[in-house]
TIPA-148980 format. One record per residue (C-alpha): residue number from 1; x, y, z. Coordinates in Angstrom, 1 decimal. Last residue first. Example, Ala and Ser with C-alpha at 12.3 -4.5 7.8 and 13.67 -1.06 7.14 Angstrom:
<rs>
R     k     east    north       up
R     2     13.7     -1.1      7.1
R     1     12.3     -4.5      7.8
</rs>
This chain:
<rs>
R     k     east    north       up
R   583    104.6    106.2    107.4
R   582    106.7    103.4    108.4
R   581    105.4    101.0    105.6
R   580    104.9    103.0    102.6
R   579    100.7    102.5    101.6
R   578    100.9    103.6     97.2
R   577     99.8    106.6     95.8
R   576    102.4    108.7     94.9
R   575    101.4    110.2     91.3
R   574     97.6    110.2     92.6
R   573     98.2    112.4     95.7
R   572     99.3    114.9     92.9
R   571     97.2    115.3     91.0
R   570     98.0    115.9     87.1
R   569     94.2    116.6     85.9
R   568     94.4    114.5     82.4
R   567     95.4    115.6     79.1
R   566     96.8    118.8     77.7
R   565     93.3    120.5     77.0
R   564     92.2    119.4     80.4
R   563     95.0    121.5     82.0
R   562     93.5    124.7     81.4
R   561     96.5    127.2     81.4
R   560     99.0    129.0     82.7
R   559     98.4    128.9     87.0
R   558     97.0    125.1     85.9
R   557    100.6    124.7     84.7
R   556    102.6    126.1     87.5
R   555    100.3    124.4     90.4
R   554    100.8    120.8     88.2
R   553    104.5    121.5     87.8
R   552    105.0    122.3     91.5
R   551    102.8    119.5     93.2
R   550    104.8    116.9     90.9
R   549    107.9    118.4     92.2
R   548    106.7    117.7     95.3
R   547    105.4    114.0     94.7
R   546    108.8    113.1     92.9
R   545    110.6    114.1     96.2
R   544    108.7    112.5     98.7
R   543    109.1    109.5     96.7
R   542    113.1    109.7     96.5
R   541    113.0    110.1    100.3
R   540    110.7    106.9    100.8
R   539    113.3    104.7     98.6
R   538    116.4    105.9    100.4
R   537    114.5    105.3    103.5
R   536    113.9    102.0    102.4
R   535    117.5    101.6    101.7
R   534    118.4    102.4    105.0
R   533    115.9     99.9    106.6
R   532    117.8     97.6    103.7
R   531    121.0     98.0    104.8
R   530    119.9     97.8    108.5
R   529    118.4     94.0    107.9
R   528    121.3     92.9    105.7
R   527    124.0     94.2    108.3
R   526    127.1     94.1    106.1
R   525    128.1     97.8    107.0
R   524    127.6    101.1    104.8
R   523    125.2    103.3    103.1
R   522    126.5    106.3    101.3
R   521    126.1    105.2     97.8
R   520    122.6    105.4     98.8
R   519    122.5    108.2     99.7
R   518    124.2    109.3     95.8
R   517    121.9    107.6     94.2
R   516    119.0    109.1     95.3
R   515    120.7    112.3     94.3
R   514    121.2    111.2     91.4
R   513    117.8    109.8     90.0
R   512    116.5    113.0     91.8
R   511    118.9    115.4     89.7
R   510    118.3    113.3     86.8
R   509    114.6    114.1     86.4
R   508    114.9    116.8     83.5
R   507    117.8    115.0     82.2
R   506    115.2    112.2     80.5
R   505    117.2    109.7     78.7
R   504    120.2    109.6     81.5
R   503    117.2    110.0     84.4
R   502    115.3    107.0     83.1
R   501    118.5    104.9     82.1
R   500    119.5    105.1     85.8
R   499    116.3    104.6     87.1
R   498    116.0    101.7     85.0
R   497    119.6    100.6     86.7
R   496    118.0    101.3     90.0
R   495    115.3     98.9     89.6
R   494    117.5     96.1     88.2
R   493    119.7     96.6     91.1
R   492    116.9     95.6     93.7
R   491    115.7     92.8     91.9
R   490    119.1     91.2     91.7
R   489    119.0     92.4     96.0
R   488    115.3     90.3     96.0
R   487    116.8     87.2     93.3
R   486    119.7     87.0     96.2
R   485    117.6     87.1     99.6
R   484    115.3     84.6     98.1
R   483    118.5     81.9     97.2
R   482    120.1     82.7    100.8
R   481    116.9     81.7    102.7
R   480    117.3     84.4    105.8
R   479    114.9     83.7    108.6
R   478    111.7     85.3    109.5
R   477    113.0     88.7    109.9
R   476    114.9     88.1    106.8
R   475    112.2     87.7    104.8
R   474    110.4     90.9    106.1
R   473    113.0     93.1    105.2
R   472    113.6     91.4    101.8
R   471    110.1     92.0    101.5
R   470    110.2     95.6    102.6
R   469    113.1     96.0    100.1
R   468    110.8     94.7     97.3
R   467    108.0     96.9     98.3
R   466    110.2    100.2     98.2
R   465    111.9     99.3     95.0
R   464    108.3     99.2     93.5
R   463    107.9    102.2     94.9
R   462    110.2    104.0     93.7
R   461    110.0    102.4     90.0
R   460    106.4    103.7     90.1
R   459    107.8    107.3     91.3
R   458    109.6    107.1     88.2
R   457    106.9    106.1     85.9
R   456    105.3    109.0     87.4
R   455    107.9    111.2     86.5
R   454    108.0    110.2     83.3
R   453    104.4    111.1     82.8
R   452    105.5    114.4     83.9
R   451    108.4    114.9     81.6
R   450    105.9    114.2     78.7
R   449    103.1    116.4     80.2
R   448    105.9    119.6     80.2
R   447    106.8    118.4     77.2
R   446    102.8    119.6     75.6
R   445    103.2    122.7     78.1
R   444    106.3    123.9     76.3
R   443    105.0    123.3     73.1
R   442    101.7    125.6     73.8
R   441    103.7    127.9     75.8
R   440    103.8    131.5     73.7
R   439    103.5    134.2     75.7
R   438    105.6    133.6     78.8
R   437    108.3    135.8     77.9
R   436    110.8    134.8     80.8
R   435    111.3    136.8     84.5
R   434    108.2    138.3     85.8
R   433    105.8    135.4     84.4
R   432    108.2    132.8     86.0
R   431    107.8    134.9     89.3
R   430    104.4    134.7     89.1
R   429    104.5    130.9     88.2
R   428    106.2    130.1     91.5
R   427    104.1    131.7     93.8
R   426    105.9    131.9     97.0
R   425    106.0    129.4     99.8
R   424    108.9    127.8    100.3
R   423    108.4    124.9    102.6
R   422    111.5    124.7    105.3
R   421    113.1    121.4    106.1
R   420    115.6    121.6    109.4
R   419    119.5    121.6    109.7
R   418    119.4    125.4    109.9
R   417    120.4    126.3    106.7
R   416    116.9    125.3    104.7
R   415    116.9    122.2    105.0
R   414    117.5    119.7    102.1
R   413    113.7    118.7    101.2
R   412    111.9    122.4    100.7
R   411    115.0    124.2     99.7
R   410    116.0    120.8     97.3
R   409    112.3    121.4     96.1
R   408    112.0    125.1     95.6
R   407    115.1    125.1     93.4
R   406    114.2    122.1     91.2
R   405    111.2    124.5     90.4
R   404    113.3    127.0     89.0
R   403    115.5    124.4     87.2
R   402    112.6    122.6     85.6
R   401    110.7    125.8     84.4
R   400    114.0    126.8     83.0
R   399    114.9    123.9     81.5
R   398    111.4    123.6     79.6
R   397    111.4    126.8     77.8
R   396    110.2    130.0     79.0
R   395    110.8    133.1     76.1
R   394    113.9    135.5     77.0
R   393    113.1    138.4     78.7
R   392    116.4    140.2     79.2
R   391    117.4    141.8     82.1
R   390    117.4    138.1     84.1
R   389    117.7    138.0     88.1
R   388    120.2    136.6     89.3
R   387    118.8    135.0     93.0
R   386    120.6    136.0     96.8
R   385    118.0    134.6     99.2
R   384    116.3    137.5    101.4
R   383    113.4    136.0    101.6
R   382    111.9    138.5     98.8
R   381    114.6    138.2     96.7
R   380    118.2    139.5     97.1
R   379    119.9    141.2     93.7
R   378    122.7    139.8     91.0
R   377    121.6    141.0     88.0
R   376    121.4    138.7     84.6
R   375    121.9    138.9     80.8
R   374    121.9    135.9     78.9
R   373    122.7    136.3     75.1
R   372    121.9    134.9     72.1
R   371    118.4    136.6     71.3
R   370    119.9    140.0     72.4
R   369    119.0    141.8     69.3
R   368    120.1    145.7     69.8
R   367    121.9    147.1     72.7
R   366    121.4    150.3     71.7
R   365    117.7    150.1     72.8
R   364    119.4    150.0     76.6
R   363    118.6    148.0     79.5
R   362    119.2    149.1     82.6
R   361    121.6    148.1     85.7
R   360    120.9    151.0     88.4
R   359    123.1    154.2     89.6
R   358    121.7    156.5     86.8
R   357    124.5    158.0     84.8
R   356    127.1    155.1     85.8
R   355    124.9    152.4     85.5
R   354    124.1    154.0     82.3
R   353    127.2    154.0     81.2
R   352    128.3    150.3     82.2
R   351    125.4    148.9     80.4
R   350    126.5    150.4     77.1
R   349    130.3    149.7     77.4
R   348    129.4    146.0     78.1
R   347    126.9    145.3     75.0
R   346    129.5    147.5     72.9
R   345    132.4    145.2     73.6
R   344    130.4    142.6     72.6
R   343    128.9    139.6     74.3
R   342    128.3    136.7     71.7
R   341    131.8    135.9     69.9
R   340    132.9    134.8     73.6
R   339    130.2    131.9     73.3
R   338    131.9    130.5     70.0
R   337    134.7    128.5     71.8
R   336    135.5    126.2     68.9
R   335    138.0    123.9     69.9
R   334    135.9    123.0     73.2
R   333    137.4    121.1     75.6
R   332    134.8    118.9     77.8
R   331    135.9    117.5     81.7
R   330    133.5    119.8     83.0
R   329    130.1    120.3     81.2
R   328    130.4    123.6     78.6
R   327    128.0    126.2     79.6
R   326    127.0    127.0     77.3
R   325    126.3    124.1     75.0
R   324    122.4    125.5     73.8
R   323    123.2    129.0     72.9
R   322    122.3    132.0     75.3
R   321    126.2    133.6     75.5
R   320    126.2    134.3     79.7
R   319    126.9    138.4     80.6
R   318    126.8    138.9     84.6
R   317    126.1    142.4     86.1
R   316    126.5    142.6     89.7
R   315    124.1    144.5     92.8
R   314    123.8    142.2     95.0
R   313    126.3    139.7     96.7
R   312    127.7    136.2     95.9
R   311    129.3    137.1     92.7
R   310    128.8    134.2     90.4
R   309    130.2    130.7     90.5
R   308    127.0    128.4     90.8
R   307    124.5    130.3     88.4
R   306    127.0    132.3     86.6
R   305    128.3    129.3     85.1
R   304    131.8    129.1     83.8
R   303    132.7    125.6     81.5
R   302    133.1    127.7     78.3
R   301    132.3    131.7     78.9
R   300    131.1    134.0     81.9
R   299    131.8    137.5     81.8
R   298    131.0    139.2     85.0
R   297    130.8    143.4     85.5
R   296    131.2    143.6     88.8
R   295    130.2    146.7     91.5
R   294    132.9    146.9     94.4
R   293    130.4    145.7     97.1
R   292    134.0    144.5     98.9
R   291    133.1    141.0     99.0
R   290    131.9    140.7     95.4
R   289    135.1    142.4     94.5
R   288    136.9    140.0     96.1
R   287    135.0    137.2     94.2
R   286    136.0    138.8     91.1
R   285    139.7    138.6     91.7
R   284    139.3    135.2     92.7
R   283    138.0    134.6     88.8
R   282    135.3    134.0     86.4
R   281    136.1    136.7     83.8
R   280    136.1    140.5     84.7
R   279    135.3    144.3     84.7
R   278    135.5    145.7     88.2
R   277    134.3    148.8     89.1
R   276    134.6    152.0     90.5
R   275    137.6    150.6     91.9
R   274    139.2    151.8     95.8
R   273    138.4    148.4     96.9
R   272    139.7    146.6     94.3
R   271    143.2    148.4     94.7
R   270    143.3    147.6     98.7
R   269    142.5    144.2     97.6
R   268    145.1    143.7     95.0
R   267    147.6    145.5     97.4
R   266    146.4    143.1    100.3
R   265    147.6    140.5     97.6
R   264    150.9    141.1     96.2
R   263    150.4    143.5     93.1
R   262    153.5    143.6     90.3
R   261    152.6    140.5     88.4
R   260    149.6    142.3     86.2
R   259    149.8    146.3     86.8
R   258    149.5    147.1     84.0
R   257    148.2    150.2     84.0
R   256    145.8    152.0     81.1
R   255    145.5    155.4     80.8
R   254    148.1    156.6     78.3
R   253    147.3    153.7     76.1
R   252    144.9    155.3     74.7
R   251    144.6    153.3     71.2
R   250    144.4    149.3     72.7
R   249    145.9    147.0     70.9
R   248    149.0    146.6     72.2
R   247    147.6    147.8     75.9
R   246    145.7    144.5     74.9
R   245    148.5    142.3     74.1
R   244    150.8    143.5     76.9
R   243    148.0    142.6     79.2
R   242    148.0    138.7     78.0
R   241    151.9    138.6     78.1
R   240    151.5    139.8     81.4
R   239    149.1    136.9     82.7
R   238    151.8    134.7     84.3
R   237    152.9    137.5     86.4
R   236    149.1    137.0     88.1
R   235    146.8    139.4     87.3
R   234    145.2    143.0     87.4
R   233    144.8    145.4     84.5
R   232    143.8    149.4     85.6
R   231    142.0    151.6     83.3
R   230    141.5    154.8     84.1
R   229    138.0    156.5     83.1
R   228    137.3    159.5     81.2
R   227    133.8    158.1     80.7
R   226    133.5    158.5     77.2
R   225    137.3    158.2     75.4
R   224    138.8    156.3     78.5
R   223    135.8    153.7     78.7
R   222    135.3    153.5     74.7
R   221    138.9    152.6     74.4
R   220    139.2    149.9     77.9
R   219    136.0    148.2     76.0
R   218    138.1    148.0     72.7
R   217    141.4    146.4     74.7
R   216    139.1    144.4     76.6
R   215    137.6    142.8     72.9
R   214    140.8    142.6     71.1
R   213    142.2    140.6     74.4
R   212    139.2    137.9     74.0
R   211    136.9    137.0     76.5
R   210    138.8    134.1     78.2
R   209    137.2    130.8     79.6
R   208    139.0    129.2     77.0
R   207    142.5    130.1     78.8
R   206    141.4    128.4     81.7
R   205    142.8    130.3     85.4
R   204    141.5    133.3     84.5
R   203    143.0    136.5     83.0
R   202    141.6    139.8     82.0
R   201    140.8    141.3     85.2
R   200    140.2    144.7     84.6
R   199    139.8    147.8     86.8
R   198    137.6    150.5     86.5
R   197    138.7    154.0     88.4
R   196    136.8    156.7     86.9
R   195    139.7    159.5     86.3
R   194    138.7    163.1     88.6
R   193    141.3    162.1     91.0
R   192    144.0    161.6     89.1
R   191    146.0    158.1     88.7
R   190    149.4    158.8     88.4
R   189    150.9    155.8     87.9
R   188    152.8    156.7     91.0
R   187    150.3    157.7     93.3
R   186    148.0    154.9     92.9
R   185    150.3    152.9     93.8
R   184    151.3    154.4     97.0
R   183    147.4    154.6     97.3
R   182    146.6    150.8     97.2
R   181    149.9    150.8    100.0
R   180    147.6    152.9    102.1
R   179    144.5    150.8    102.2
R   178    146.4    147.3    102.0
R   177    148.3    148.2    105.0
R   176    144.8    149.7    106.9
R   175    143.9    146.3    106.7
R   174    140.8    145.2    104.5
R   173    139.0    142.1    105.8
R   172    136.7    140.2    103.7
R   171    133.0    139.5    103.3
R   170    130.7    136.9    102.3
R   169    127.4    137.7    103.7
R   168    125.6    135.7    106.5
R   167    121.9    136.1    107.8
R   166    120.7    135.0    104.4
R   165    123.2    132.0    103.7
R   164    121.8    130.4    107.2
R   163    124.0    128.2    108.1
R   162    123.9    124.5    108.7
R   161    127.5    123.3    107.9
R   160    125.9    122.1    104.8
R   159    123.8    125.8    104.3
R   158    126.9    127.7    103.7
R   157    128.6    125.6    101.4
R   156    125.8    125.4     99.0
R   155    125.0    129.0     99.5
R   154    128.2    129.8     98.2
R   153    128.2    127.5     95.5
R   152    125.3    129.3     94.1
R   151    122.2    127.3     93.9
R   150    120.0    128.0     90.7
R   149    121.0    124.0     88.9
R   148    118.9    122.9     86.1
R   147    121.1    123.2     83.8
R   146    124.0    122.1     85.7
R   145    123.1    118.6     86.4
R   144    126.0    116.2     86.3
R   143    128.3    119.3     88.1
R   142    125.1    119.4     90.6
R   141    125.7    115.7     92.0
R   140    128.4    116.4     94.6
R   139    127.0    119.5     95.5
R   138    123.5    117.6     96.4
R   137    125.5    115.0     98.8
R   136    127.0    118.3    100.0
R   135    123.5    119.6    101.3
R   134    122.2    116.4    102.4
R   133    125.0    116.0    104.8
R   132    127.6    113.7    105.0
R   131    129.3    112.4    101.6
R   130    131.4    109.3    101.5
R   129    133.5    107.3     98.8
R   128    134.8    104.1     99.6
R   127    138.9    103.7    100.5
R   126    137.6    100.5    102.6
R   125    137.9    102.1    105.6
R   124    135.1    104.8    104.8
R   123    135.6    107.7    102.6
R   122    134.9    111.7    103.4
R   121    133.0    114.7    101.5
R   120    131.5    116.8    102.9
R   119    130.2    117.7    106.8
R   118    131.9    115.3    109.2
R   117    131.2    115.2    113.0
R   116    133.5    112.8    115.0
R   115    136.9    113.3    113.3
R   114    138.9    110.2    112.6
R   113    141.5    112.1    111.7
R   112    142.7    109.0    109.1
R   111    139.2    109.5    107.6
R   110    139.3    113.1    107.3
R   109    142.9    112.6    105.3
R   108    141.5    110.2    102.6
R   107    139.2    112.3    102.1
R   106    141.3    115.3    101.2
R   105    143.6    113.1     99.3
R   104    140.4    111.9     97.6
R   103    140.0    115.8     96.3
R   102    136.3    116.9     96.5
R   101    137.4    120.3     98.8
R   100    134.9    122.1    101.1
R    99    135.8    119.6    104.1
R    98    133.7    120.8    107.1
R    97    135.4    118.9    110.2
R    96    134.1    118.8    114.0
R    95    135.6    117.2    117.4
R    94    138.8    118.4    116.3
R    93    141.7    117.0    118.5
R    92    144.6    118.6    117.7
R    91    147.0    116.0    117.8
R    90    145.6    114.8    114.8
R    89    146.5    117.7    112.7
R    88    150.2    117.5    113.9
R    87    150.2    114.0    112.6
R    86    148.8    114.6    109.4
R    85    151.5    116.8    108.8
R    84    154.3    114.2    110.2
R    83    152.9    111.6    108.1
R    82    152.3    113.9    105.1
R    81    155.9    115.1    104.8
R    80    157.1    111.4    105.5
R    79    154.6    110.2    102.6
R    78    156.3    113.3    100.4
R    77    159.4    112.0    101.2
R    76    158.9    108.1    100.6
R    75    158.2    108.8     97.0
R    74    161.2    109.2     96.1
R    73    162.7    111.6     93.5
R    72    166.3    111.6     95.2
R    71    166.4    115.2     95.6
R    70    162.8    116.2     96.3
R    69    163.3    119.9     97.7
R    68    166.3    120.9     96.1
R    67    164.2    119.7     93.1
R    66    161.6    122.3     93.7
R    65    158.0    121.0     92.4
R    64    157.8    119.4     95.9
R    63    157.2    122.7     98.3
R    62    153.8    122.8     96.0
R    61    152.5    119.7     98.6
R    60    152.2    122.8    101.3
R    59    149.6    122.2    103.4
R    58    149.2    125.4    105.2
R    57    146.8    125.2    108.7
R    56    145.3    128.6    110.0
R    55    144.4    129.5    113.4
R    54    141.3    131.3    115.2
R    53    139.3    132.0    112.7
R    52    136.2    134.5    112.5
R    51    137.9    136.8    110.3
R    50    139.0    136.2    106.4
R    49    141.9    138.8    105.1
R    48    144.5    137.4    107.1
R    47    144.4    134.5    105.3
R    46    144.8    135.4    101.6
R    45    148.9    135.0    101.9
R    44    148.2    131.2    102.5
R    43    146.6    131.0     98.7
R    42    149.1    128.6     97.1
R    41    150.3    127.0    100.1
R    40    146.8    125.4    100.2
R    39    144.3    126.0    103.0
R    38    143.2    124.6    106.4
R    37    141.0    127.1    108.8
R    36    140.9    126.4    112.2
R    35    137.8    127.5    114.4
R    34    138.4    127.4    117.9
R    33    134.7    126.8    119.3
R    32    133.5    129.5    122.0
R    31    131.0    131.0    119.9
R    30    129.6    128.1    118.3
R    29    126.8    129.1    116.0
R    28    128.2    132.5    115.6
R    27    131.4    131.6    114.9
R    26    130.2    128.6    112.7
R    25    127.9    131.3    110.6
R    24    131.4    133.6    110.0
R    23    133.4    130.7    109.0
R    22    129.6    129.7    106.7
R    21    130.0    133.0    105.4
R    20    133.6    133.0    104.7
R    19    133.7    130.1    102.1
R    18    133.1    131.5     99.3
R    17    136.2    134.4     99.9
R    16    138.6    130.9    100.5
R    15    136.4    129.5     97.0
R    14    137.6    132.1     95.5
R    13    141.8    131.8     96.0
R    12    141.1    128.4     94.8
R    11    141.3    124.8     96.0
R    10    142.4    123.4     99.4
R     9    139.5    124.6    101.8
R     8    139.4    122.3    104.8
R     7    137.6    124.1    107.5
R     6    138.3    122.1    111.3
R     5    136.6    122.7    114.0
R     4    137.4    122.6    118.3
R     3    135.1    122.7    120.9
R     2    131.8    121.5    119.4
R     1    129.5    120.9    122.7
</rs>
């Protein structure tokens, strides 16, 4: 029985509201298990806010920007700091860790625990990168493959502690403290009772991710002038220059607060709360909002992708430019950031009133040509999965066939939040039919055969690794001969290295190239025979895996058209058809 778990969260102020359904799944799942929750000096204030925990852990490493702090500029005190932190930690015994941070230190920390159950990301003695569970093996290969990417990081973290994302919501605590001291606020900017209460987050923690001040300061206009709303600016102290410039620019001034700097944080979520809604970059503030069903209006520019960073709950707008870098892949800096040029102040103000007149998200003929813009809803499917659902009809292309189907794979061959597979059975090409402009797919379907036959050649590779780990497996079982069991293991690595070049030249099958590798980058010892029994398995997985995606596209495509005028019937017992030993 788990008795005592750890939740390392060291990262943002967002990912502490991402991570409270899978607190609030543990607490159900182990309801007499003290849960501790670790987080970063930064975002210690937040705490309070998140229930189901027990205790709270601050690792404060900030303490070490202050001189007075770090006198003599050695080294040795932040190792003593850590010694006697990790120390304390230790001497808690947890029996379970779930470690939502990629950070070495934060692996490097797990492993000097020695915690029995690990979910995330770890290392081995050697310093050697680990990741338990299938779920967080596919996190730590999504930021390679974000196209085709539908998972939210919320659901991610949820379902690798073995949650269910669909019996848990993210929510957040508001105290009565944060209530009344949103009101003393209120009070004195002199907020009436008949103004529609919108705040604005204008800031973000990357400048480039930024929609431009000219732009808020022209939405905050047509708000005041049409809706006779109040505009309220939230932010860090660090942001005020940015809400100086667009109360600057903005003409009604009068009815905008700046309130940037001056809000601790149960006053930012007592002022959230009490917000009609919330217009806003990719930020914490956001994910508050999210929590609190305060309605969002989501801009999403550079490296921010509404697919794995957008509010977790229903009922949110989300603006993406539709142009073929967006979004940006990390570790990228773009010097011409043409995405916030898309979405318009008009786009925003449009949407926003009719929400407002009749209580749902609706397109509008005075939105005019939206050929360059993504435009999605937040809202719950049929099994209760949170999905964004597109506005705007844009016409199927290849990525989004890949990435919908990629979606009922890993759901189908990562478990489904319970630790178990689960087969997802809805009709794929209906809901491709409801969403895109489907009209037109005589190019689509002639790449869609391409990608296929690269698939196959894939699952040949698999298989062909799978026969020559079996022989190393049955060499060794009659007696190692060193000069065999070298040219099998050379053998071995050529196969993944075409795998390798496969999934760089064709990024529609990368995420399986990747994921494969990232198993097997789990596998540890010097045991040659159970090395290669968990290489075969590798092998096997990866095989399963280009069968069902196989099933998918073929099912899609004979849904849409007569597959004999795009070359052969693509069956799917055919694309894996080889004996694998142990099956």
């Amino acid at each position: 029985m788990v008795k005592r778990i750890l939740v390392m969260s060291l990262t943002r102020m967002g990912d502490l509201v991402q991570a409270t359904p899978l607190i609030s799944g543990l607490r159900a799942e182990h309801p007499e298990a003290k849960i501790t929750l670790m987080v970063s000096s930064d975002f210690a204030a937040f705490v309070p806010n998140i229930a189901d925990i027990d205790d709270s852990i601050v690792m404060d490493v900030r303490q070490f920007t202050h001189k007075e702090n770090w006198k003599d500029f050695s080294w040795v005190v932040i190792y003593r700091y850590l010694e006697t932190f990790l120390a304390g930690l230790k001497s808690q015994k947890f029996d379970m860790v779930v470690n939502l941070s990629h950070s070495k230190l934060s692996a490097l920390m797990i492993r000097y625990l020695g915690i029995q159950k690990v979910c995330g990301f770890t290392c081995n003695e050697t310093g050697d990168r680990v990741t338990h569970h299938p779920w967080m093996q596919y996190f730590g290969i999504e930021l390679f493959n974000r196209t085709y990417n539908a998972f939210n990081l919320v659901e991610i973290f949820t379902r690798s502690g073995d949650v269910r994302p669909e019996e848990q919501r993210i929510r957040i605590q508001v105290s009565p403290e944060s209530a009344s001291s949103a009101a003393e606020i209120l009070d004195r900017e002199d907020v009436r009772d008949d103004e529609l209460l919108i705040g604005i987050q204008a800031g973000s923690s990357l400048e480039g991710r930024r929609w431009p001040a000219s732009s808020f300061a022209e939405l905050a206009d047509r708000l005041i002038n049409h809706l006779n709303a109040r505009i309220l600016l939230f932010g860090v102290a660090s942001e005020s220059p940015l809400a100086d410039e667009i109360t600057a620019l903005a003409k009604r001034k009068d009815r905008i607060s700046d309130l940037t700097g001056k809000t601790s944080i149960p006053q930012l979520i007592g002022l959230v709360d009490q917000c009609k809604y919330l217009v806003t970059n990719d930020t914490g503030t956001m994910h508050i909002a999210a929590a609190l069903g305060t309605p969002i209006v989501g801009l999403f520019f550079a490296h921010a992708h509404p697919y794995e960073t957008g509010p977790c709950s229903p009922g949110h707008l989300l603006f993406q430019a539709r142009i073929s870098c967006a979004p940006c892949s990390y570790g990228v800096e773009c010097n011409n950031i043409v995405c916030i040029q898309k979405v318009r102040p008009e786009h925003l103000y449009t949407m926003m009133e009719t929400h407002h007149r009749e209580g749902a998200w609706k397109l509008s003929e005075k939105m005019g040509a939206l050929d360059e813009m993504h435009l999605f809803e937040t809202r719950l499917d049929a099994d209760q999965r949170l999905v964004l659902k597109p506005l705007i009809r844009h016409p199927l292309n290849l990525d989004d066939l890949f990435r919908s189907a990629y979606t009922r794979l890993w759901l189908s061959t990562l478990g489904y939040g319970d630790g178990k597979a689960s087969i997802i059975n809805d009709n794929l090409a209906s809901q491709l039919r409801e969403d895109y402009d489907c009209s037109h797919m005589e190019e689509t379907w002639v790449s869609l055969q391409k990608k296929i036959q690269v698939l196959r050649d894939l699952g040949r590779l698999s298989r062909k690794g799978s026969q020559t780990t079996l022989n190393l497996l049955q060499l060794y079982r009659g007696g190692v001969v060193v000069a065999k069991a070298k040219a099998l293991g050379e053998e071995i690595n050529r196969i993944d290295e075409q795998m390798e070049i496969t999934g760089c030249a064709h990024p529609e099958v990368r995420p399986i190239v990747d994921l494969f590798m990232k198993r097997k980058e789990n596998l540890q010892g010097e045991d040659i025979a159970e090395l290669a029994k968990a290489t075969l398995h590798c092998y096997e997985k990866m095989e399963a895996e280009i069968k069902k995606l196989l099933a998918l596209l073929e099912t899609v495509q004979h849904s849409f058209t007569n597959t004999a005028s795009f070359g052969p019937p693509l069956v799917a017992g055919n694309s894996i058809n080889v004996l694998v030993p142990g099956r």
